[in-house]
Backbone atoms as SQL, in Angstrom:
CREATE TABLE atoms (id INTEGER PRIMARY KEY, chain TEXT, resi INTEGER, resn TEXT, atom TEXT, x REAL, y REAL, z REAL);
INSERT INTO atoms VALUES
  (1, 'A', 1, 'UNK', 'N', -2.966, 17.344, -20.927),
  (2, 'A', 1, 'UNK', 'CA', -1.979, 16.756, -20.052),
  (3, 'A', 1, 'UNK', 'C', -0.979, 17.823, -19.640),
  (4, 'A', 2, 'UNK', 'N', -0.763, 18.174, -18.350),
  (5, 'A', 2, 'UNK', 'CA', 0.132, 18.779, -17.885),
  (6, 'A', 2, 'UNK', 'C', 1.592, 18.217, -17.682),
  (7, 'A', 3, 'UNK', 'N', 2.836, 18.842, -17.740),
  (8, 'A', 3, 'UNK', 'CA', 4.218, 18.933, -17.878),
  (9, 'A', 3, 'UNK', 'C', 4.353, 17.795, -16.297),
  (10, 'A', 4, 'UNK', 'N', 3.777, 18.220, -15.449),
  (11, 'A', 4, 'UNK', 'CA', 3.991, 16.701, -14.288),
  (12, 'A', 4, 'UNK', 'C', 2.527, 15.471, -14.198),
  (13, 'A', 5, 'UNK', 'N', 1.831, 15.524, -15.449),
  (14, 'A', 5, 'UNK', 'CA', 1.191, 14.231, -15.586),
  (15, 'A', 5, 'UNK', 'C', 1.748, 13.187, -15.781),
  (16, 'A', 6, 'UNK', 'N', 1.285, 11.872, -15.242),
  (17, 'A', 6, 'UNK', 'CA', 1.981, 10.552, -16.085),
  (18, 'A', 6, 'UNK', 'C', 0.681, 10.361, -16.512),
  (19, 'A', 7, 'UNK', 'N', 1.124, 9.380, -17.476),
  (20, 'A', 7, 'UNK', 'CA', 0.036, 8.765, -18.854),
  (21, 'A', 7, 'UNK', 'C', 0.321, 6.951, -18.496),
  (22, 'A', 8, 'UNK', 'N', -0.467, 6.419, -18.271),
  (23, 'A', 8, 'UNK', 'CA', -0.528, 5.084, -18.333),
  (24, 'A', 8, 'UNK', 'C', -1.648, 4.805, -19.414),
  (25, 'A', 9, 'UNK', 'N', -1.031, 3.398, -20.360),
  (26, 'A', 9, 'UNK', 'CA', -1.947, 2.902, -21.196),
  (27, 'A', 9, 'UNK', 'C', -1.923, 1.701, -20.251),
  (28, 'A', 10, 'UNK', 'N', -3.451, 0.957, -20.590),
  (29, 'A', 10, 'UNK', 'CA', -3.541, -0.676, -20.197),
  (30, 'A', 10, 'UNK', 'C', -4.055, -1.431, -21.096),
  (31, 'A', 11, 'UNK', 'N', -3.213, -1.703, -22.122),
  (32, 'A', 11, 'UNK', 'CA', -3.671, -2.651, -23.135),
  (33, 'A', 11, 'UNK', 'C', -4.102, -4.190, -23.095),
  (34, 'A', 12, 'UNK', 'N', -5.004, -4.461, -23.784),
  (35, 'A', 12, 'UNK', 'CA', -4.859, -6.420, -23.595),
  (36, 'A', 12, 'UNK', 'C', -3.622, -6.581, -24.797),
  (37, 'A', 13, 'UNK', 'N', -3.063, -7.901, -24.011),
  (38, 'A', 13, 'UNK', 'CA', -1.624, -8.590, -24.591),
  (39, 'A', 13, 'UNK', 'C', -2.297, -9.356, -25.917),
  (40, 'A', 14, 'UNK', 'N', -1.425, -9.155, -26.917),
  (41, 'A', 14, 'UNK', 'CA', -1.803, -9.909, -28.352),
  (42, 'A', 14, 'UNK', 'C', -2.010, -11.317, -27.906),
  (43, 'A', 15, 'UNK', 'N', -1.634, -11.766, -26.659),
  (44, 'A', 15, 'UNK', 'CA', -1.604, -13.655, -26.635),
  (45, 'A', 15, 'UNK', 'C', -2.622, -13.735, -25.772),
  (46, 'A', 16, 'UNK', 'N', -3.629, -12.681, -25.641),
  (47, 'A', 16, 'UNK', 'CA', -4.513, -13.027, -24.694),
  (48, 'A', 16, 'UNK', 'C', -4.050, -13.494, -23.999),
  (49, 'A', 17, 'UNK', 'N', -3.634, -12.934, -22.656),
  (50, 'A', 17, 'UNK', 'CA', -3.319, -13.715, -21.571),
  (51, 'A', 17, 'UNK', 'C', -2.662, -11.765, -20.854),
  (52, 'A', 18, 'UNK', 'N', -3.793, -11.347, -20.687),
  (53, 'A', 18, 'UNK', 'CA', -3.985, -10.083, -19.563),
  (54, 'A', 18, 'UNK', 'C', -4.058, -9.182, -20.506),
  (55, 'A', 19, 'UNK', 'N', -3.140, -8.397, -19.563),
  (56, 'A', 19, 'UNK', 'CA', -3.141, -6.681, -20.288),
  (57, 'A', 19, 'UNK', 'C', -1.344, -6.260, -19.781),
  (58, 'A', 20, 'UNK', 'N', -1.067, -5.053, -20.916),
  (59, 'A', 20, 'UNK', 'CA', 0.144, -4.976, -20.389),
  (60, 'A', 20, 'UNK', 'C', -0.083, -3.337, -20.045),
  (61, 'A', 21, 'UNK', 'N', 0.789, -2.946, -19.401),
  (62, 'A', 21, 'UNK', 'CA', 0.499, -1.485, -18.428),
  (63, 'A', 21, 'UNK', 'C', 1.873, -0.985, -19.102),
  (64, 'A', 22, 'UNK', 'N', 1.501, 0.135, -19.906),
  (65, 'A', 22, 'UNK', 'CA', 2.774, 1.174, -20.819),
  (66, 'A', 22, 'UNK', 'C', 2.727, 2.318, -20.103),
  (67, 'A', 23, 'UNK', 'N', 4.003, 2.758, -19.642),
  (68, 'A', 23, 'UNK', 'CA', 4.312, 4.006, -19.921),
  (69, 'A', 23, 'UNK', 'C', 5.591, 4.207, -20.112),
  (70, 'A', 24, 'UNK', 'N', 5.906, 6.080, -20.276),
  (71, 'A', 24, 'UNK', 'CA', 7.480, 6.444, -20.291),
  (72, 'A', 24, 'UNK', 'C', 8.360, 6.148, -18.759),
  (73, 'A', 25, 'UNK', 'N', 7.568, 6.345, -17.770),
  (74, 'A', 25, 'UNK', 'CA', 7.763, 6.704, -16.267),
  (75, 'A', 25, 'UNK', 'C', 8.238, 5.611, -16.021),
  (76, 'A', 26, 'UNK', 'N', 7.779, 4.042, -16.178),
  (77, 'A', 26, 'UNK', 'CA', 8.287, 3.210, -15.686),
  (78, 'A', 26, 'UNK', 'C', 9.106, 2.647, -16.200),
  (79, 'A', 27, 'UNK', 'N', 9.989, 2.158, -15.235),
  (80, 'A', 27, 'UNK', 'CA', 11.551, 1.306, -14.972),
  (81, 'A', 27, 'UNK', 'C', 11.655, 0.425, -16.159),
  (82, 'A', 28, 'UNK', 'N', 10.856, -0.250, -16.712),
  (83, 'A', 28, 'UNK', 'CA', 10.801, -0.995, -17.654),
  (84, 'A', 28, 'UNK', 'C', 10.077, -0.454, -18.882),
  (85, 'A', 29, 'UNK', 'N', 10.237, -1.578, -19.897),
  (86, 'A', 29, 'UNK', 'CA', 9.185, -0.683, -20.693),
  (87, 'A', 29, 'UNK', 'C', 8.106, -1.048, -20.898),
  (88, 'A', 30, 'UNK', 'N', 7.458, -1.489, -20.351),
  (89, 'A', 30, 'UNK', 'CA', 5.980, -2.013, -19.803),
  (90, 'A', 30, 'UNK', 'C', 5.964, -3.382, -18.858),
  (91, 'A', 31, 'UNK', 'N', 4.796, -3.133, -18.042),
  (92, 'A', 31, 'UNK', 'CA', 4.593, -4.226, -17.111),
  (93, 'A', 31, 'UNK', 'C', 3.536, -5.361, -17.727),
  (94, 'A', 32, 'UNK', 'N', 3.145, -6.356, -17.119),
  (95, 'A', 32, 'UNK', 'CA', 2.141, -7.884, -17.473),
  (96, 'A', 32, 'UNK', 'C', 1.246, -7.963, -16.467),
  (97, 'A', 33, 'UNK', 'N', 0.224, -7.766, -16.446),
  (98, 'A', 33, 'UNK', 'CA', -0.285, -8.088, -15.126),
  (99, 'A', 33, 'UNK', 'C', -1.684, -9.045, -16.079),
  (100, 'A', 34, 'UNK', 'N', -1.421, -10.590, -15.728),
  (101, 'A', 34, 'UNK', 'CA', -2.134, -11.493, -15.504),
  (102, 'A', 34, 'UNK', 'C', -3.552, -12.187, -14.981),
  (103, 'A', 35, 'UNK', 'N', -4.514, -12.474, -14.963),
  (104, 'A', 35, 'UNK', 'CA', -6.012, -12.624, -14.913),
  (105, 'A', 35, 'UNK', 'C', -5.823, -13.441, -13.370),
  (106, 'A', 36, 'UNK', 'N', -6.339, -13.219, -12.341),
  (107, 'A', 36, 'UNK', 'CA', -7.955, -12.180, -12.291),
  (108, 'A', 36, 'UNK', 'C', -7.490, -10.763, -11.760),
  (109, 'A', 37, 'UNK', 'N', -8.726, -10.286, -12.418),
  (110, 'A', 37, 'UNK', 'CA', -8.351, -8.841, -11.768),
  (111, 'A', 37, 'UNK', 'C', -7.518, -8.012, -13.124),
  (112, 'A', 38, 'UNK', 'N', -7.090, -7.998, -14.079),
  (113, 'A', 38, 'UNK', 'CA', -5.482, -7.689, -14.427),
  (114, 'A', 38, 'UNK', 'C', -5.725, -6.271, -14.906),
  (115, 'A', 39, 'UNK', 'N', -7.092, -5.872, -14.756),
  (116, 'A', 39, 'UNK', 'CA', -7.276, -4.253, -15.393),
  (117, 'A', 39, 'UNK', 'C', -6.978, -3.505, -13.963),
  (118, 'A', 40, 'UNK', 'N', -8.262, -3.795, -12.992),
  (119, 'A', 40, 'UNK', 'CA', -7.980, -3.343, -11.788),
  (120, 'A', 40, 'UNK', 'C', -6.853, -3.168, -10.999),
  (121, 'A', 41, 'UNK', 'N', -6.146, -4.334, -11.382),
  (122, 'A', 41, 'UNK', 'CA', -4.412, -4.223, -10.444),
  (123, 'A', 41, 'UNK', 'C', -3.436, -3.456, -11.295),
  (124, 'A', 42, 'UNK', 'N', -3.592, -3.535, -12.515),
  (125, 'A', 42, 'UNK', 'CA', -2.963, -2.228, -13.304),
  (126, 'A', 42, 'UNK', 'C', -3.478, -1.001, -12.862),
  (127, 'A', 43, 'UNK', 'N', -4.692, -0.950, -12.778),
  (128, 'A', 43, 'UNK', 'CA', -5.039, 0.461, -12.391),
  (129, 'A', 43, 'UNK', 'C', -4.658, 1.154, -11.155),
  (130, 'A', 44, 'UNK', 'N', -4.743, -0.040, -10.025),
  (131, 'A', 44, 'UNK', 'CA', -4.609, 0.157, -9.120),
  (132, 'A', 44, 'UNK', 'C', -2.766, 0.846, -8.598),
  (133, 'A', 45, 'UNK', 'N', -2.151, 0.027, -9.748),
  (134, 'A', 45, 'UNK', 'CA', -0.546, 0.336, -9.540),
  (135, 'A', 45, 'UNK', 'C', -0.073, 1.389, -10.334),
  (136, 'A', 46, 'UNK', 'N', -1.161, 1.603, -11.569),
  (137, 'A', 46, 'UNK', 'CA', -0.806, 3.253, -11.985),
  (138, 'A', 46, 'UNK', 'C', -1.011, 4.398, -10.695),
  (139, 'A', 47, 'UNK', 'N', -2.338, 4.413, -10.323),
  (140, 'A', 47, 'UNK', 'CA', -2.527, 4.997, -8.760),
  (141, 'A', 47, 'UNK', 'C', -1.088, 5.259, -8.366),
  (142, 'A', 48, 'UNK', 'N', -1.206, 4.006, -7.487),
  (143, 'A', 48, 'UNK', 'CA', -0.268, 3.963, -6.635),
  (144, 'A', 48, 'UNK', 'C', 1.319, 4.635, -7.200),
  (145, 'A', 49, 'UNK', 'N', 1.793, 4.641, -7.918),
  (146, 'A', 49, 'UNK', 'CA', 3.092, 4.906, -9.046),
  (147, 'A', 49, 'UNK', 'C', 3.142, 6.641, -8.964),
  (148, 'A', 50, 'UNK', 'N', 1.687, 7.066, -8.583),
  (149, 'A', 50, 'UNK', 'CA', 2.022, 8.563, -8.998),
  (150, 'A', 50, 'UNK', 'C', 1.509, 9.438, -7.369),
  (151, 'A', 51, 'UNK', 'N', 1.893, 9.151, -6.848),
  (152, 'A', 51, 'UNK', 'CA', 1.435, 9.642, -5.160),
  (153, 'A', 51, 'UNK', 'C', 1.281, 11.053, -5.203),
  (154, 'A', 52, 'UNK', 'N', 2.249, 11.827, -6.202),
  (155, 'A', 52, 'UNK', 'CA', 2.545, 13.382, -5.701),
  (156, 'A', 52, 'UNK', 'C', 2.122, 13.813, -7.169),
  (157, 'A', 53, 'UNK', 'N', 2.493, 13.565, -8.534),
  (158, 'A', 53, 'UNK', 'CA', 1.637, 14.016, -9.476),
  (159, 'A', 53, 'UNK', 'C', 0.197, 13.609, -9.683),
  (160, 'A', 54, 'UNK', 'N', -0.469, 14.273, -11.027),
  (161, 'A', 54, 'UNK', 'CA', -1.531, 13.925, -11.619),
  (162, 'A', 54, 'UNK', 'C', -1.127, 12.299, -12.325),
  (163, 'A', 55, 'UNK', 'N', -2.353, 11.525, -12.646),
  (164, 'A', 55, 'UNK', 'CA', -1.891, 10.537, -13.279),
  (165, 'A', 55, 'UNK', 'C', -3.034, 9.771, -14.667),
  (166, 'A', 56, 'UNK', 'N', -3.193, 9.690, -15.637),
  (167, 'A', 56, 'UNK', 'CA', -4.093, 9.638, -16.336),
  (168, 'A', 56, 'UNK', 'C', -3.994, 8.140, -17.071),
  (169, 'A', 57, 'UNK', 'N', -5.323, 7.375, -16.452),
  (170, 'A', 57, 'UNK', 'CA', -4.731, 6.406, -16.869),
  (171, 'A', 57, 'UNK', 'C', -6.213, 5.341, -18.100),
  (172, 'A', 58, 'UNK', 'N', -5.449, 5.110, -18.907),
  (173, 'A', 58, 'UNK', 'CA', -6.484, 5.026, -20.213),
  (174, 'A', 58, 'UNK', 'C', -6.219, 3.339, -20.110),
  (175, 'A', 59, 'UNK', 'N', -7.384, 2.841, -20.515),
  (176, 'A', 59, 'UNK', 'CA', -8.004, 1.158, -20.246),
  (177, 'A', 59, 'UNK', 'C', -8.356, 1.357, -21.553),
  (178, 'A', 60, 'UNK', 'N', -7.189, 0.208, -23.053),
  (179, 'A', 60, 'UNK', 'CA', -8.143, 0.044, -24.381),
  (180, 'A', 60, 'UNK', 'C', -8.404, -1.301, -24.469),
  (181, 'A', 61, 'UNK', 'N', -9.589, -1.287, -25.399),
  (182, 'A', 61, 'UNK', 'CA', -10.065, -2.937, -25.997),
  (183, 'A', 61, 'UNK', 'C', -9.215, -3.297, -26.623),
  (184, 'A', 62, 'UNK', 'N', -9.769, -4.602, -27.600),
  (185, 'A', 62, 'UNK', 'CA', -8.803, -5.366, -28.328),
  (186, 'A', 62, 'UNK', 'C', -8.921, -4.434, -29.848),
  (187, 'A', 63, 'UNK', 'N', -9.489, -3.708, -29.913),
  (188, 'A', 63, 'UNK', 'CA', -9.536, -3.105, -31.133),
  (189, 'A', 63, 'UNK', 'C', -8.861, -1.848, -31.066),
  (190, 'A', 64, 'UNK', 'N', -8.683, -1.511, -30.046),
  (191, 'A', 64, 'UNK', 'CA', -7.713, 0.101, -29.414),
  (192, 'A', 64, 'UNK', 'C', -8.176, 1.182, -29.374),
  (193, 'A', 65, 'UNK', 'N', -9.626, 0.826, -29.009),
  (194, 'A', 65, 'UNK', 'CA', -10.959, 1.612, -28.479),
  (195, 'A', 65, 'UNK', 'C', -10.561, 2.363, -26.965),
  (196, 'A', 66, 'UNK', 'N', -10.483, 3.381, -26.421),
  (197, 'A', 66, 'UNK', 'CA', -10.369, 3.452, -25.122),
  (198, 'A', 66, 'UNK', 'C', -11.843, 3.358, -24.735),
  (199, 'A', 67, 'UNK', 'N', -11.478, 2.173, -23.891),
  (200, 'A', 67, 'UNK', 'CA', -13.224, 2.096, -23.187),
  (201, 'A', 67, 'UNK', 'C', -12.987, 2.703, -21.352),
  (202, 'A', 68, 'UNK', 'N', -12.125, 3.471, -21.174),
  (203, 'A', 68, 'UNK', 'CA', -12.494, 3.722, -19.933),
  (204, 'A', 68, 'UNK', 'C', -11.094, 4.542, -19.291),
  (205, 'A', 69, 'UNK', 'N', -11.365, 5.772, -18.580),
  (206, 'A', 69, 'UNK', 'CA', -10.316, 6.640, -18.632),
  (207, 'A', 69, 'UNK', 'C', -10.380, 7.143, -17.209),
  (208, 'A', 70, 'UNK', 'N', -9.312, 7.076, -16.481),
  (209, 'A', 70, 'UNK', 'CA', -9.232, 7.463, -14.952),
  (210, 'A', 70, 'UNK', 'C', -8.229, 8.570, -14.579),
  (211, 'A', 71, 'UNK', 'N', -8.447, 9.525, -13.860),
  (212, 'A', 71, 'UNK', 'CA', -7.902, 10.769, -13.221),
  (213, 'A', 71, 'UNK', 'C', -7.307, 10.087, -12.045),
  (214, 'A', 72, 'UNK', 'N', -6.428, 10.542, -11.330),
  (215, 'A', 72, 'UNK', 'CA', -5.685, 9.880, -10.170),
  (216, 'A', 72, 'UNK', 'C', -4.762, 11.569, -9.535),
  (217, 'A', 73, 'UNK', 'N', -5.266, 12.067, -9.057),
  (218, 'A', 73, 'UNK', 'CA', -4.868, 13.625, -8.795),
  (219, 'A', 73, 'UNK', 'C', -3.752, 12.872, -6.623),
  (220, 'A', 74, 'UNK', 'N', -2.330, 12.689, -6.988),
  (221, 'A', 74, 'UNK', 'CA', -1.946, 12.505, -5.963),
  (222, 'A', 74, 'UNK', 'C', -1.753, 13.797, -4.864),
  (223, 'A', 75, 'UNK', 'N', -1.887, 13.102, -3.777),
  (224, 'A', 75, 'UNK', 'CA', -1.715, 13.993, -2.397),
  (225, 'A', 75, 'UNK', 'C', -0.403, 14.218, -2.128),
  (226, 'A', 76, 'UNK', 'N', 0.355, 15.666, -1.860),
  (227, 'A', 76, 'UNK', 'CA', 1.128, 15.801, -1.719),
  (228, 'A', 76, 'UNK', 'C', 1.294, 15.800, -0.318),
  (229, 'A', 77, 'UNK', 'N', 2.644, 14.964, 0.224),
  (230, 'A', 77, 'UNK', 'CA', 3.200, 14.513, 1.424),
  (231, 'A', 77, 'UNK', 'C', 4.507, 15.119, 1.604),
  (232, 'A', 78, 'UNK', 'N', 4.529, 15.753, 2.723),
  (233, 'A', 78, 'UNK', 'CA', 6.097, 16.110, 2.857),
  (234, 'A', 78, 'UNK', 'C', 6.316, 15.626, 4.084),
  (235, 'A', 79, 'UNK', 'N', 7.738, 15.066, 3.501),
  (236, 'A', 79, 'UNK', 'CA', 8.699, 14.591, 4.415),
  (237, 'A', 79, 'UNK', 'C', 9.971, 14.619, 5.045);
């Protein structure tokens, strides 16, 4: 991990009922994102969250297995 990576985890919620999306970067200290979809739209909003850095974003099971790990290399835009 490089010094301008973000790290997103996407865990499933202990109450079954989605996954919650961790990191340091965001405003809160983790987000909820809710069924259908709730891995993909996490993933999709880690993406989106990192436009101009790298972004690494790790999907675990219920056992805290990472089953699935995504690169997100943003395009730099100047404005």
């Amino acid at each position: 991990m490089t010094k301008s990576q973000h790290v997103y985890d996407v865990r499933p919620r202990k109450d079954k009922r989605g996954v919650d999306v961790i990191s340091d970067v965001l405003p809160f200290d983790r987000l909820w994102y809710i069924e259908p979809n709730a891995i993909s739209n996490a993933i999709a909003y880690a993406k989106f969250r990192s436009p101009v850095t790298h972004a690494a974003i790790r999907v675990y099971d219920d056992a805290g297995n990472v089953i699935e790990t995504h690169e997100h290399i943003g395009d730099f835009r100047e404005f």
